[in-house]
ZABADREN-973205 format. One record per residue (C-alpha): residue in three letters; x, y, z. Coordinates in nm, 3 decimals. Each point is the difference from the previous one (the first is absolute). Layout:
BEGIN
<node><migu>ALA</migu><east>X</east><north>Y</north><up>Z</up></node>
...
***
This chain:
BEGIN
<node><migu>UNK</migu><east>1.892</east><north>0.085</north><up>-1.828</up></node>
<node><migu>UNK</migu><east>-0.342</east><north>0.057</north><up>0.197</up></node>
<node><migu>UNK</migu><east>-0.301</east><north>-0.200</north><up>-0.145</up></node>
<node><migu>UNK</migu><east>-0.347</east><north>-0.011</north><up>0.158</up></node>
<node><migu>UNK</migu><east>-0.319</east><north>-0.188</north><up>-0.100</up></node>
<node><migu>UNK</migu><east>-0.114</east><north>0.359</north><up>0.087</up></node>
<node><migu>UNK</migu><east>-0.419</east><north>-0.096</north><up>0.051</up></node>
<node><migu>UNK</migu><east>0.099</east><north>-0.316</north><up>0.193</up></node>
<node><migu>UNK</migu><east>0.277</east><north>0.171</north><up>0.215</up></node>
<node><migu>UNK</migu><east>-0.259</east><north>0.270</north><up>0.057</up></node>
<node><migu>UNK</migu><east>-0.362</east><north>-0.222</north><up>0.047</up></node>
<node><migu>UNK</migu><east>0.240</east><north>-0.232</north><up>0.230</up></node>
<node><migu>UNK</migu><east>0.083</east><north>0.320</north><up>0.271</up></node>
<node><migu>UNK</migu><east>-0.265</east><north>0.048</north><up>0.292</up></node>
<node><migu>UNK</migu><east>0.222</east><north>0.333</north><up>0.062</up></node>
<node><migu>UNK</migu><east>-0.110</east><north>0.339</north><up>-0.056</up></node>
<node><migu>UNK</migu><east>0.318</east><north>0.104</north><up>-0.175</up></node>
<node><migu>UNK</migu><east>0.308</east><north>-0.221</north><up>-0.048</up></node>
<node><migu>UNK</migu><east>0.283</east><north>0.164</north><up>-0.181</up></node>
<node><migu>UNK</migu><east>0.149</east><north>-0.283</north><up>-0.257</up></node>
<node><migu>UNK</migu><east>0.315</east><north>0.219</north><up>-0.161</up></node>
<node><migu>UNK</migu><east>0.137</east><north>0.339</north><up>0.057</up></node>
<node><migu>UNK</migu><east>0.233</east><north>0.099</north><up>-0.225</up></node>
<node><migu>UNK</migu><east>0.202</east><north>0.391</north><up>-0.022</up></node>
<node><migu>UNK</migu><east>-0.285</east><north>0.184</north><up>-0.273</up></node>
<node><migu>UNK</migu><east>-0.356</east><north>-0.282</north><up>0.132</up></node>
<node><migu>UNK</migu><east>-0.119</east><north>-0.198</north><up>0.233</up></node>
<node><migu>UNK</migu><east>-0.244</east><north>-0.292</north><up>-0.062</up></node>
<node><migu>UNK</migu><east>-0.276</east><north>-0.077</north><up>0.248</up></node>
<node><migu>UNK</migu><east>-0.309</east><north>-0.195</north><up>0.020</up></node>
<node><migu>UNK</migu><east>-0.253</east><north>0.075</north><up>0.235</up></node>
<node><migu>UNK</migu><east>-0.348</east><north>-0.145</north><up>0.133</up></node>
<node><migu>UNK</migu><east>-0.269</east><north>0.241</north><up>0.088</up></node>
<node><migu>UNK</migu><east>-0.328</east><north>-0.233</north><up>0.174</up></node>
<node><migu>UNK</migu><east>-0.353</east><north>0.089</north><up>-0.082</up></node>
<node><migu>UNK</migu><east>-0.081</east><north>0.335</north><up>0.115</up></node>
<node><migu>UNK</migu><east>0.360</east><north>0.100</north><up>0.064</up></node>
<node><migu>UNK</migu><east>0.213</east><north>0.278</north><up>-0.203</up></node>
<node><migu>UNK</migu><east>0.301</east><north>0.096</north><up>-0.034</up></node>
<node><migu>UNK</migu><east>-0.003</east><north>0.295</north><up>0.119</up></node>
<node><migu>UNK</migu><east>-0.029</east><north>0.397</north><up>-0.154</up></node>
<node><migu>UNK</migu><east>0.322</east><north>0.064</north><up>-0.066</up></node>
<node><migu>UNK</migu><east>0.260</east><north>0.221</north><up>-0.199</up></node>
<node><migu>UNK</migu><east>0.342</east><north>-0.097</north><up>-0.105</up></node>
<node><migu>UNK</migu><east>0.180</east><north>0.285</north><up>-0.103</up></node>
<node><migu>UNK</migu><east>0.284</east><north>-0.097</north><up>-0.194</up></node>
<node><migu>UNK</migu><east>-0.074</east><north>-0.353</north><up>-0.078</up></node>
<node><migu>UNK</migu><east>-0.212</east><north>-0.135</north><up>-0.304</up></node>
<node><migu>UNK</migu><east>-0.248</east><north>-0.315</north><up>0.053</up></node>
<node><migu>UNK</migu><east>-0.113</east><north>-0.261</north><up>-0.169</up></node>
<node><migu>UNK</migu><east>-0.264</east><north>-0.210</north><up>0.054</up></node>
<node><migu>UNK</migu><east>-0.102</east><north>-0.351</north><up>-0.136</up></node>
<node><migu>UNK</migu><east>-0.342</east><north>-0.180</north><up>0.135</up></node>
<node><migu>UNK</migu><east>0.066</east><north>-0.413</north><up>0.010</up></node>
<node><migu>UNK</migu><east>-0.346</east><north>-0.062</north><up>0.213</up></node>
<node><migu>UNK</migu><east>-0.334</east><north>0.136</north><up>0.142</up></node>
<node><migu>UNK</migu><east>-0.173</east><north>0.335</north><up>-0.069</up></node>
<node><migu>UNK</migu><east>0.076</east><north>0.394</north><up>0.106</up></node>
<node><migu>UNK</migu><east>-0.056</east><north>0.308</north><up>-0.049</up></node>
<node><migu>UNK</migu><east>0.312</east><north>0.249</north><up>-0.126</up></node>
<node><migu>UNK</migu><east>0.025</east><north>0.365</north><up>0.162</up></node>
<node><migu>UNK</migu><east>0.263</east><north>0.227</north><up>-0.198</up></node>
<node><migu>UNK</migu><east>0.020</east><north>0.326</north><up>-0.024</up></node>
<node><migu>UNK</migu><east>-0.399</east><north>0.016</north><up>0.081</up></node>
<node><migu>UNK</migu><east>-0.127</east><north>-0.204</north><up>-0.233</up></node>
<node><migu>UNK</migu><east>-0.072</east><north>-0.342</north><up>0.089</up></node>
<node><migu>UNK</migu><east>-0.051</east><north>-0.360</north><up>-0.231</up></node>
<node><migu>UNK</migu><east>-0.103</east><north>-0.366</north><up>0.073</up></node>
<node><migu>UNK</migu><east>0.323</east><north>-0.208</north><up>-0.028</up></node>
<node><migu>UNK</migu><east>0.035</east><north>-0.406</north><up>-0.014</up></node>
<node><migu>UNK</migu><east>0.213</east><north>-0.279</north><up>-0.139</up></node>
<node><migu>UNK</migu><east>0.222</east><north>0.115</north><up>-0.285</up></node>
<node><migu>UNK</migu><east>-0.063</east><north>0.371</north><up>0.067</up></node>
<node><migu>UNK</migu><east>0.340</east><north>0.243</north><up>0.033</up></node>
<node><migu>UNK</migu><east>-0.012</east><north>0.343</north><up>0.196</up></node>
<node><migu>UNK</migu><east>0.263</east><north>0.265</north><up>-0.017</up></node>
<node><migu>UNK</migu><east>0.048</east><north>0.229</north><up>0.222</up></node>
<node><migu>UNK</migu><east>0.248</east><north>0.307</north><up>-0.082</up></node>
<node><migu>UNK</migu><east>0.221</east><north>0.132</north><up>0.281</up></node>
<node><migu>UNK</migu><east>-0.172</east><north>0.322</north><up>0.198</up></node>
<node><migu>UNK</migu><east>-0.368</east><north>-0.158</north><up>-0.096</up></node>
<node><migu>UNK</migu><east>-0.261</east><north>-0.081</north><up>0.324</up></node>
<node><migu>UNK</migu><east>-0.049</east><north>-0.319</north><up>-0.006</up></node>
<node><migu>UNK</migu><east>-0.226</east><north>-0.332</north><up>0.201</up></node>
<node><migu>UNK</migu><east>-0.092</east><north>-0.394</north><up>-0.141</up></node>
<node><migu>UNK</migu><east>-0.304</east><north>-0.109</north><up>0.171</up></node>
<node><migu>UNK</migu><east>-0.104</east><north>-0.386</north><up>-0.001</up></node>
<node><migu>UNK</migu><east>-0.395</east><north>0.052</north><up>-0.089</up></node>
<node><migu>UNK</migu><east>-0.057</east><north>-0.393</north><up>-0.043</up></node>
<node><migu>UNK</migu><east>-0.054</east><north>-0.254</north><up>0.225</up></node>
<node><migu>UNK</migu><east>0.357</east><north>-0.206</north><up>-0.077</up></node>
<node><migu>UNK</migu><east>0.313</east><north>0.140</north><up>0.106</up></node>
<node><migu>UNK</migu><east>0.134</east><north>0.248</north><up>-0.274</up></node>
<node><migu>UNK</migu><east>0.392</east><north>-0.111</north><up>-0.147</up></node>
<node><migu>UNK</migu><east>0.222</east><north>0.170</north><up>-0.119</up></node>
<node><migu>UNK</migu><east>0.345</east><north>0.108</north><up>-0.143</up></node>
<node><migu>UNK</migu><east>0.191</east><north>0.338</north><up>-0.011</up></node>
<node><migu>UNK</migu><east>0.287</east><north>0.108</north><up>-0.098</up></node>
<node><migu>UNK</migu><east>0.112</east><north>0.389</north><up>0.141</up></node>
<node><migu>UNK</migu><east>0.269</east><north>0.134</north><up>-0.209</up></node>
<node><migu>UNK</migu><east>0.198</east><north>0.159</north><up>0.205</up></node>
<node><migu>UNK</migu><east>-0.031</east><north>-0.276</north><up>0.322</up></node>
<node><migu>UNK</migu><east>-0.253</east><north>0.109</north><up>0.259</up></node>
<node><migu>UNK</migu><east>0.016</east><north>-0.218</north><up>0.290</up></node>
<node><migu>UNK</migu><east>0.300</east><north>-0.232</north><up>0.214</up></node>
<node><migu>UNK</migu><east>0.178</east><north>-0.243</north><up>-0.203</up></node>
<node><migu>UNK</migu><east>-0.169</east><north>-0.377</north><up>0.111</up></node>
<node><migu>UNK</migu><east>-0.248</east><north>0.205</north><up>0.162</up></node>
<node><migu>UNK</migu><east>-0.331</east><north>-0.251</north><up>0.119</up></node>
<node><migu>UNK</migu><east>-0.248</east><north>0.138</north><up>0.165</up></node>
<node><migu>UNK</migu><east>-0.265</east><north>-0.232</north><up>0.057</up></node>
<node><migu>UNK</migu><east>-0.352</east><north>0.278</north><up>0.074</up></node>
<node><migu>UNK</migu><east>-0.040</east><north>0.351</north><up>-0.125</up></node>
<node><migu>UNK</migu><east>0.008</east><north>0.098</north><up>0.343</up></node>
<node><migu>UNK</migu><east>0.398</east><north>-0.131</north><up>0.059</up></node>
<node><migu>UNK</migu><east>0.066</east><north>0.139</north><up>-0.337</up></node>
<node><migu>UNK</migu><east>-0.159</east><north>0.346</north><up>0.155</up></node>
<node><migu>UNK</migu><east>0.204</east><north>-0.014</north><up>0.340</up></node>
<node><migu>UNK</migu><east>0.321</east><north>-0.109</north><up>-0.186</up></node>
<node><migu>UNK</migu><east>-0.011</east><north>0.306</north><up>-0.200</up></node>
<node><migu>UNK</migu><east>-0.099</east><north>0.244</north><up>0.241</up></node>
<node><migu>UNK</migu><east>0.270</east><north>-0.128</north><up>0.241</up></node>
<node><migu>UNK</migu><east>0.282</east><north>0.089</north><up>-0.367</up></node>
<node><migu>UNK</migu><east>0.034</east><north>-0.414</north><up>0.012</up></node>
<node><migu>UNK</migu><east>-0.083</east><north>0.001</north><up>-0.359</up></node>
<node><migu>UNK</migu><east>0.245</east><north>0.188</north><up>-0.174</up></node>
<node><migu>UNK</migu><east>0.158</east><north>-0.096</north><up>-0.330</up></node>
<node><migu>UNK</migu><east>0.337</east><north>-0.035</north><up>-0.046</up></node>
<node><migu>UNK</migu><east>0.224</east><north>0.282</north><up>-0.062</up></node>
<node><migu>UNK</migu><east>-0.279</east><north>0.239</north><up>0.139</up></node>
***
């Protein structure tokens, strides 16, 4: 059995994204954007998201439109749909995710957005089983 304290796990990591359990249908991960960072526009295209704010403020883009997220708020994201988190507040901006099917390397850390960037251009961030 996994169990996580999932706020404290995820308030407690300095790390951009930290992958806590990959299993063969999702992947949970917890991630840290810092004030004025993002996550990045993205688009996965066969894997579902969800989001779940523990701390700070931000502004959700999907699918164009865009809302004001904080603590307690949930995002979902359908496979296929464009796609960015940006931290609008002036404390970092925690949360969790879990990406049905897995989207990134099993124990996967990556401490800035920037690693997280170069480790997926460079196909160091594959999923199992991709």
């Amino acid at each position: 059995m996994e169990h996580y304290t999932i706020a404290t796990v995820a308030e407690k990591s300095p790390d951009f994204r930290r992958v806590l359990w990959t299993g063969k249908h999702t992947q949970l991960v917890i991630m840290t954007i810092p004030p004025g960072g993002e996550i990045g526009e993205e688009v996965h295209e066969d894997t579902d998201q969800i989001l779940t704010f523990v701390s700070g403020t931000g502004e959700a883009q999907v699918s164009g439109q865009k809302r004001q997220v904080a603590q307690g708020d949930l995002v979902v994201v359908p496979a296929g749909r464009k796609h960015n988190f940006v931290n609008t507040g002036p404390n970092p901006l925690v949360l969790y995710t879990v990406y049905g099917p897995p989207e990134h390397a099993d124990q996967a850390v990556h401490q800035t957005k920037e690693e997280a960037d170069a480790l997926e251009e460079a196909g160091k961030d594959e999923p199992p089983n991709s």
